[in-house]
N, C-alpha and C positions, 0 to 999 in steps of 0.2 A: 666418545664424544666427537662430533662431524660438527664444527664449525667453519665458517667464513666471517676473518677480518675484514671489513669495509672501509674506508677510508680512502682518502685523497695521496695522491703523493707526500713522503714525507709526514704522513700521519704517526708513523711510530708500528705501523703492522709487524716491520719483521720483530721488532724488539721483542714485541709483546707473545707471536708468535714461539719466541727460542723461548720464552719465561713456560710457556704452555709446554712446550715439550719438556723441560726439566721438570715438572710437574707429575704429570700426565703422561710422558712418555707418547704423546700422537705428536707426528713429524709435521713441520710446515711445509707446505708447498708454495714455493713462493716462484712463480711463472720469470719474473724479473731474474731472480737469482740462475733459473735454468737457461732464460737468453741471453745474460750476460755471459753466461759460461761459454755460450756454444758462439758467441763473439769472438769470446777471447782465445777459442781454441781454434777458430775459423773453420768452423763445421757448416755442412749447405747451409743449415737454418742461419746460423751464423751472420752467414752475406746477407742472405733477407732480411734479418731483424736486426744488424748493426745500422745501417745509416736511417732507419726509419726511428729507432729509438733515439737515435744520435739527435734527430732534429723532434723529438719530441711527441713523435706518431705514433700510433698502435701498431702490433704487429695482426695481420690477417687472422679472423678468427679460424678457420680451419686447421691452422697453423696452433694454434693455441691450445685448441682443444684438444688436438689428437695429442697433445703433450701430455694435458691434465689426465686425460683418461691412462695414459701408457704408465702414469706414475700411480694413477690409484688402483689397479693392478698388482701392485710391489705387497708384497707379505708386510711389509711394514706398519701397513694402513690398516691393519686388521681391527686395531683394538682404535682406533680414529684418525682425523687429518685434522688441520690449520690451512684452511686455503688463503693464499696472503694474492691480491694482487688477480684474480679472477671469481667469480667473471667480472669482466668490466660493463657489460649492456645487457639490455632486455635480454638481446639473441645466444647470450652465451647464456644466462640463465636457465633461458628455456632448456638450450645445449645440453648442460649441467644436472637437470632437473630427468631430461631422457637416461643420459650416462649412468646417475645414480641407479635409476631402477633397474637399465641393464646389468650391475653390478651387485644388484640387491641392498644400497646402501639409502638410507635417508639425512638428513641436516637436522641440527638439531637449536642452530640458534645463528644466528644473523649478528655479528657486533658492529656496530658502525663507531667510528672513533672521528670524535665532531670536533676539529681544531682550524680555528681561521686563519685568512689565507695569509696574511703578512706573516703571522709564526709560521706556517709552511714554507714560502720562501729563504725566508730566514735560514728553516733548518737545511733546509734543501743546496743554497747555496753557500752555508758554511763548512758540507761533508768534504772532506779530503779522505781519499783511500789508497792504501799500501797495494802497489801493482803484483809484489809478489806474493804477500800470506793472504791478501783481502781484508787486512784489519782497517777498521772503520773510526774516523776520527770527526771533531767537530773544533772550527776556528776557536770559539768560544764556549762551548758547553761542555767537552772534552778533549783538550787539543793534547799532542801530545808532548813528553817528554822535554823536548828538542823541536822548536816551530819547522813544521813542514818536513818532519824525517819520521817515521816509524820508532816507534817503541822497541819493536820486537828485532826486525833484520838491519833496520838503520836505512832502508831505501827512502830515497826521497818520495813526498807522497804527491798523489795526483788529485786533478777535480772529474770526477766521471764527465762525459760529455750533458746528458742529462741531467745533470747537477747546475749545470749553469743557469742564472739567475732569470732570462729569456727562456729558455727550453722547461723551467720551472714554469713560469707563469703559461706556459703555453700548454701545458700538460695539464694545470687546472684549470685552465676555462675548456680543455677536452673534455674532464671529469664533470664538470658541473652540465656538460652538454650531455654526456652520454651513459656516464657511470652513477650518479646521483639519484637518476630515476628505478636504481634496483631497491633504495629505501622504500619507494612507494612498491614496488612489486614484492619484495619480500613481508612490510608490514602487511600489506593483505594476505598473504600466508600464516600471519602470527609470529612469524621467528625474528622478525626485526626487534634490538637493543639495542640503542645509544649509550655512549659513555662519551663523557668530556676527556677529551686526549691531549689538553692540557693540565701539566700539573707533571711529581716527579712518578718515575717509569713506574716504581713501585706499588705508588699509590690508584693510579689507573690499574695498574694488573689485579689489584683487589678490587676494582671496579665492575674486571672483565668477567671475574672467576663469579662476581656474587648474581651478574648479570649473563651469563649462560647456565646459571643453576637455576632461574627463574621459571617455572612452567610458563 
């Protein structure tokens, strides 16, 4: 199974993404998750894409792509992927649409996860995250143990730079500019599925499973 999560920031992709892989066993790729890393470990990409995500920006497509291609490559991918977080435009699509076939691979279903914008915000700047394990917390929906310490090592916990409630709202009216119109290119493909991305994780994950089993 070759899907793509679509969604706006803060939709719920990666969640719903890990639910698919305990499943299914196909790995998410989640592009965010690999530039955060290479931020935080200050690798070249690193430089480039920390102060551009910092304030909200995309990172360069060229940059991006060569990412997704080097990871779907990985033996992992064999038996399928969860692309969380790519593509975000037309041009990576098309991008995406080249790669597969050089890879011999096809898409099998398009999820969009339709949640408005005040809950995005919301969730977006209620996240606190643990700077050592990466455990992921929420003010109000899941906070932790102890307010603003980690459950697990006891580190006080952070707000990602992105997470802030400005760099939020600015990140969706990016999407709504630029990312929004792959609904209209993948329904004309036929692989586009909606699902409402409010509600509990659960109950959308049976959402997801009964709308990628959809011809």
């Amino acid at each position: 199974m070759n899907l793509i999560l679509l969604g706006p920031p803060n939709a719920g992709k990666g969640t719903q993404a890990k639910k698919l892989y305990a499943d299914f066993h196909i790995p998410q790729i989640s592009t965010g998750d690999i530039l955060r890393k290479a931020v935080k470990d200050g690798t070249e990409l690193g430089k480039v894409a920390g102060p551009l995500m910092a304030s909200g920006q995309y990172v360069p497509d060229e940059v991006v792509i060569g990412i997704v291609e080097e990871r779907l490559k990985e033996p992992d991918v064999a038996q399928g992927f969860v692309l969380d977080g790519f593509p975000r435009t037309p041009g990576q699509a098309d991008a995406l649409d080249r790669m597969l076939a050089r890879l011999g691979k096809k898409l099998d279903a398009v999820i969009s996860l339709e949640v408005p914008h005040a809950k995005l915000i919301e969730r977006g700047s209620g996240r606190r995250v643990c700077p050592n394990d990466g455990s992921v917390y929420h003010v109000t929906q899941s906070p932790p143990t102890r307010a603003g310490y980690c459950d697990k090592c006891g580190a006080a916990l952070v707000q990602r730079p992105d997470d802030m409630p400005e760099v939020v709202e600015k990140r969706l009216q990016k999407y709504d500019t630029e990312t929004a119109p792959l609904k209209h290119f993948y329904a004309g493909k036929g692989l586009l599925k909606t699902v409402d991305g409010v509600g509990s994780p659960e109950g959308i994950y049976e959402e997801i499973k009964a709308a990628a089993r959809k011809p």
